[in-house]
C-alpha positions as a printed Julia matrix, in Angstrom:
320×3 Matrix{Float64}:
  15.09  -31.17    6.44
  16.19  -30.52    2.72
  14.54  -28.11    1.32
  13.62  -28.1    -2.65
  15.05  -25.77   -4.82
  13.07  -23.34   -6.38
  11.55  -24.02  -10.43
  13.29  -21.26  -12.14
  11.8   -18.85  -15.13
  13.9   -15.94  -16.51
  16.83  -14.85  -14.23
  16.51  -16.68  -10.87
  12.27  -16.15  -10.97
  10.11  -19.01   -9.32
   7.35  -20.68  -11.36
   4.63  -18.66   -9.96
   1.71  -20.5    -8.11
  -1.44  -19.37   -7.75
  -2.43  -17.47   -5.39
   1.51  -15.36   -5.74
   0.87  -14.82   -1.78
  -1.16  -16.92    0.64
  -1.17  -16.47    4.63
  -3.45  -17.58    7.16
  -3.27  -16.81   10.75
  -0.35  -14.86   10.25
   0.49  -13.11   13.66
   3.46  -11.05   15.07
   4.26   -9.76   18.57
   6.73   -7.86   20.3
   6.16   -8.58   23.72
   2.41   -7.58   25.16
   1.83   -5.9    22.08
   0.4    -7.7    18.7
   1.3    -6.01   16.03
  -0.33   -8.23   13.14
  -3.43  -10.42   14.52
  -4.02  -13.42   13.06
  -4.34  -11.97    9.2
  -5.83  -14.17    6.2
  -4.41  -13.1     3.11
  -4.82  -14.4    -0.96
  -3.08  -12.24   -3.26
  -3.27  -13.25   -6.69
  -0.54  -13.87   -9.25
  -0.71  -10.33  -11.83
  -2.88   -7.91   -9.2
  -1.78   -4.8    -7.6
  -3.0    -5.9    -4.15
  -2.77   -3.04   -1.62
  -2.86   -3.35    2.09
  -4.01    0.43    3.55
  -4.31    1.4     6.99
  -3.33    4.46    9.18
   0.13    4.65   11.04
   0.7     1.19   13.56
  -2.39   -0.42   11.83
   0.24   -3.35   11.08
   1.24   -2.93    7.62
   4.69   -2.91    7.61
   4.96   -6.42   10.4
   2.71   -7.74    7.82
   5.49   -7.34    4.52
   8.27   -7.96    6.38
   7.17  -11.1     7.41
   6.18  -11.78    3.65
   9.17  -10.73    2.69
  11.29  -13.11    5.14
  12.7   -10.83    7.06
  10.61  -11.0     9.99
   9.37  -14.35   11.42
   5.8   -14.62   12.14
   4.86  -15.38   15.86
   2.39  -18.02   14.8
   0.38  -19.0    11.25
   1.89  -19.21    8.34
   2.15  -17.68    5.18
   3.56  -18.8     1.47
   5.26  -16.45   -1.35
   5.48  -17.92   -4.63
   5.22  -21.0    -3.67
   7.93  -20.75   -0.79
   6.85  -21.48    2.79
   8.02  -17.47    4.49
   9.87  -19.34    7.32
  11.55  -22.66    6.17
  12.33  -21.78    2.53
  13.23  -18.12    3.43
  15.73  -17.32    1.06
  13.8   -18.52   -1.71
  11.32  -15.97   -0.72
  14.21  -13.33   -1.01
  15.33  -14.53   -4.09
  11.92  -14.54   -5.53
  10.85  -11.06   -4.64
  11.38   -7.14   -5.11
  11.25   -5.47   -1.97
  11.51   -1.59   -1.02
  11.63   -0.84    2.58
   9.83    2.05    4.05
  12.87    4.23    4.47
  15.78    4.36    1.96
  18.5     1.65    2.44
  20.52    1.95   -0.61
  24.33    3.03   -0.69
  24.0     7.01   -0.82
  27.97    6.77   -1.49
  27.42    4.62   -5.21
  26.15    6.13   -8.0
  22.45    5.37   -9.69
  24.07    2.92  -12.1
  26.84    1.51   -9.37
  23.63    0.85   -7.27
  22.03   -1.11   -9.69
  24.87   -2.98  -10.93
  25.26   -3.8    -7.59
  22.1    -5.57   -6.71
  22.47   -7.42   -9.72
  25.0    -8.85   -8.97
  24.32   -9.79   -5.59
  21.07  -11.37   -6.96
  23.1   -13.22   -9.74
  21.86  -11.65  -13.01
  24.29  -12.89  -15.73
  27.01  -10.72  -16.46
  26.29  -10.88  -20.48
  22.73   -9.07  -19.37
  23.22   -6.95  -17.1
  24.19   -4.05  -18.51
  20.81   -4.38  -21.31
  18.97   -4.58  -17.68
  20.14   -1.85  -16.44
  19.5     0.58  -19.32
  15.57   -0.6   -19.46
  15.67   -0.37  -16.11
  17.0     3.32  -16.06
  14.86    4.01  -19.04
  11.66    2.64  -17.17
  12.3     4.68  -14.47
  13.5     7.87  -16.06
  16.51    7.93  -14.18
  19.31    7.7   -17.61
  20.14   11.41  -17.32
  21.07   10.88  -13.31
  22.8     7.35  -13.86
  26.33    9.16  -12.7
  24.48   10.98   -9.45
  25.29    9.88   -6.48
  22.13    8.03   -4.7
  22.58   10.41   -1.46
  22.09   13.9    -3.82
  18.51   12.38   -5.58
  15.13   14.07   -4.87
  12.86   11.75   -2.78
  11.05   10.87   -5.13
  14.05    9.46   -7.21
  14.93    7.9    -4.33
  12.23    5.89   -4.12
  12.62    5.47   -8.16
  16.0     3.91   -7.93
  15.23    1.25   -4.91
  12.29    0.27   -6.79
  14.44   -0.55  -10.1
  17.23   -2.16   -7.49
  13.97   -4.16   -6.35
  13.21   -5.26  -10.18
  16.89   -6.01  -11.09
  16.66   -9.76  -10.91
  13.29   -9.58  -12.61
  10.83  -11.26   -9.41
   7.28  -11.98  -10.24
   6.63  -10.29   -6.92
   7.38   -6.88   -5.75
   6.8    -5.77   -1.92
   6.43   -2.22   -1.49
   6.3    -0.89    2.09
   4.54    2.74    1.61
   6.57    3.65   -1.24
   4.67    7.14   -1.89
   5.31    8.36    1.57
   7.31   11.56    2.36
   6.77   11.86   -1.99
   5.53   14.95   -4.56
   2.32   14.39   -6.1
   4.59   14.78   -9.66
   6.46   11.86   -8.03
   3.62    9.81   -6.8
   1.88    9.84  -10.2
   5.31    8.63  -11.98
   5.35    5.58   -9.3
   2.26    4.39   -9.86
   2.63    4.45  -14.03
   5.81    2.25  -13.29
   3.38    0.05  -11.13
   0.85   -0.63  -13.71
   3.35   -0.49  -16.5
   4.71   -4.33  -14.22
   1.33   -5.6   -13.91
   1.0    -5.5   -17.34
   4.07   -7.54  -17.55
   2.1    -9.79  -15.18
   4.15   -8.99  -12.5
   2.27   -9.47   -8.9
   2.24   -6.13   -6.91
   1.91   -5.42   -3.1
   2.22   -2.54   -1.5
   1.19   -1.04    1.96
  -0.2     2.46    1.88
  -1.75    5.05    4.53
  -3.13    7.15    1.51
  -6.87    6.09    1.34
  -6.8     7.96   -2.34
  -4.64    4.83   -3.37
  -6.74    2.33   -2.85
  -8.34    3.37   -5.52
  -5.8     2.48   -7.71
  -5.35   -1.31   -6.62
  -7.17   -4.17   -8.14
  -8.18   -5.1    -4.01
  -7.29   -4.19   -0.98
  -7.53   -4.78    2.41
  -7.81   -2.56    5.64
  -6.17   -2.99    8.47
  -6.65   -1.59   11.64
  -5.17   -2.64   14.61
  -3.49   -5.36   13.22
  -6.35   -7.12   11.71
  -7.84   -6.7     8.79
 -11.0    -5.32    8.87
 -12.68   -5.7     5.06
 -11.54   -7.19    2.11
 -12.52   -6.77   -1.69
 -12.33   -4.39   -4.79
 -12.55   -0.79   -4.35
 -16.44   -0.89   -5.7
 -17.13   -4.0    -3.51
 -15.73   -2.56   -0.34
 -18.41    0.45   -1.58
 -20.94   -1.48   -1.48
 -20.58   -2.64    1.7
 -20.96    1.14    3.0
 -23.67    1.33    5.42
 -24.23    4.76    5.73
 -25.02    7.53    3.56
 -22.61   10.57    3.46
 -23.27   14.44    3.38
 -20.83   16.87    2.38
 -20.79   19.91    4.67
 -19.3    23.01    3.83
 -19.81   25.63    6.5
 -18.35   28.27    8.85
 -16.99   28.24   11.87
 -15.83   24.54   10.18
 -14.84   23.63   14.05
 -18.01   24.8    15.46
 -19.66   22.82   12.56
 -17.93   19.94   13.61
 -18.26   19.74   17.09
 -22.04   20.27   16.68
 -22.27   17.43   14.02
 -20.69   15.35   16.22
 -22.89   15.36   18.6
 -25.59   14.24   16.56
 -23.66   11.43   13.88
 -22.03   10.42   16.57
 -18.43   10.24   17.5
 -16.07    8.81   14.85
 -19.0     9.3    11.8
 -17.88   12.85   10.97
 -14.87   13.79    9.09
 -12.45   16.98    8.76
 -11.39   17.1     4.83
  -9.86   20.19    4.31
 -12.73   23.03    4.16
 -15.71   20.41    4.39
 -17.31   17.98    6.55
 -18.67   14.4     5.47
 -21.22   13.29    7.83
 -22.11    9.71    7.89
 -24.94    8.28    9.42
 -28.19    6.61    8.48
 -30.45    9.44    7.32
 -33.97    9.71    6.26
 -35.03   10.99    3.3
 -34.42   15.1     4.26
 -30.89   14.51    5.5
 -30.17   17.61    3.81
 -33.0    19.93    5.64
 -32.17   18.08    9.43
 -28.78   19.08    8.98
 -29.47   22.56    7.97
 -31.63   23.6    10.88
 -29.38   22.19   13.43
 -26.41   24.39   11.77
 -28.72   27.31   11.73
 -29.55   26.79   14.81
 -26.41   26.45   16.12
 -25.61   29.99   14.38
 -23.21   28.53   11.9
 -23.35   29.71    8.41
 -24.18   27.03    5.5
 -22.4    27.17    2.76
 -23.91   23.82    1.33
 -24.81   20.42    2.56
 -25.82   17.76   -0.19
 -25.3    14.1    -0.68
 -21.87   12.93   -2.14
 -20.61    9.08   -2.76
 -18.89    8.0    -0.45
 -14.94    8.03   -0.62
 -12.7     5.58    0.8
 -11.98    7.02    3.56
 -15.32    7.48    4.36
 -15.49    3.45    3.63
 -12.7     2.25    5.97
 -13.8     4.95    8.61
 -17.57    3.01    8.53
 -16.53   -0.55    8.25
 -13.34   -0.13   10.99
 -16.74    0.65   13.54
């Protein structure tokens, strides 16, 4: 079967379709075990879409099928416009992808590395080098252009293989937990490049175990288990909450928690550093039925009171 080339806009980018990423029944498995379970997926062209999820929830099956570098088991899934399986390497050619882990060449410098990529991806000579020094300027990486890749921070790391990813300019960038392992300083810096590309309508997916980032994302969806499990904008995925949630701050914490346990229920009550959220349907004196079990339990209260709920507290609820 011949397969059509690819509508070109800038340097080697696909006329983008809309949705940028569409799957449906996309599955993976590696052997008896399914790693990605039949997952429906729109993505729309200019979002920051994220896909968040604890460790083996499926998130990194999911974009490396997206990406084409994995084949899907079974369903099928479309990036700009390019079927993931038959038209593969139009996929690659029409996307930015950072892998989990850092897969550059440690023994090139920054600038080598990105005059590398470019020209593997076929950026015209005559415009390469302007590319480069936006790139290196959007990234605030100028002053380390002559380091070599293997002596960066982490965090510069993941700086560099993100402006490797945007060399060829792709309307789509795949980003496979690119905070992990990362400094806050770091983090923060990422995600200013990230919105600083949707506002150059650039379409944005990344995978994420940090439930604080899915605040930052236009949607998401959780996955657990392979499947995904809710769908929607941070404040919509809120409002789908169905419990309230109390903040507990007490000591023993441990003793605290064990005891709330038992009456929320296993998997309702949450260790966040030196507090508790509890979530369960309460009445109206939540506050007071908590209090005199603690008491009575002979753990001291520092405060229990009604907070909104985070996302963690969100996924944790609608995972059940």
């Amino acid at each position: 079967m011949t397969v059509p080339a690819p509508a070109m806009r800038g340097h080697g980018a696909p006329a983008m379709p809309s949705p940028a990423i569409r799957a449906r029944g996309l599955t993976k498995r590696f052997g008896t075990v399914t790693a990605v379970d039949g997952l429906d997926l729109d993505v729309r062209s200019g979002e920051i879409f994220g896909i968040i999820g604890p460790d083996g929830a499926g998130k990194s099956t999911t974009i490396r099928m997206l990406c084409g570098v994995l084949a899907p088991t079974s369903g099928e899934a479309q990036v700009a416009g390019f079927d993931v399986v038959r038209q593969a390497e139009y996929v690659r050619r029409s996307v930015g992808y950072v892998a989990q882990r850092f897969s550059l060449y440690g023994d090139l410098t920054v600038e080598e590395n990105l005059r590398f990529f470019g020209r593997i991806f076929g950026v015209p000579e005559a415009g390469l080098g302007e590319r480069i020094e936006a790139l290196l300027g959007l990234m605030r990486l100028g002053e380390f252009r002559r380091l070599l890749a293997a002596q960066l921070s982490g965090g510069m790391k993941q700086k560099l293989a993100l402006a490797c990813a945007l060399v060829h300019r792709p309307p789509i960038v795949l980003l496979d937990e690119p905070t992990a392992g990362i400094d806050p300083v770091s983090r923060r810096d990422l995600w200013r490049m990230l919105y600083s590309l949707q506002r150059q309508s650039t379409t944005v997916l990344l995978s994420s175990a940090y439930m604080d980032e899915a605040e930052r994302c236009n949607r998401l969806a959780f996955l657990s288990g392979g499947r995904v499990v809710a769908l929607g904008t941070p404040d919509e995925l809120r409002q789908r909450m169905p419990y309230r949630v109390l903040e507990v701050i007490a000591s023993p914490l441990q003793q605290a928690y064990r005891l709330l346990r038992s009456i929320a229920g296993a998997g309702r009550v949450q260790l966040l550093g030196d507090r508790l959220h509890v979530l369960r349907n309460w009445g109206p004196d939540a506050d007071e039925q908590v209090a005199e079990a603690l008491q009575a339990g002979g753990i001291t209260i520092v405060s229990v009171r009604e907070v909104a709920p985070s996302m963690e507290d969100v996924f944790l609820a609608l995972r059940q």
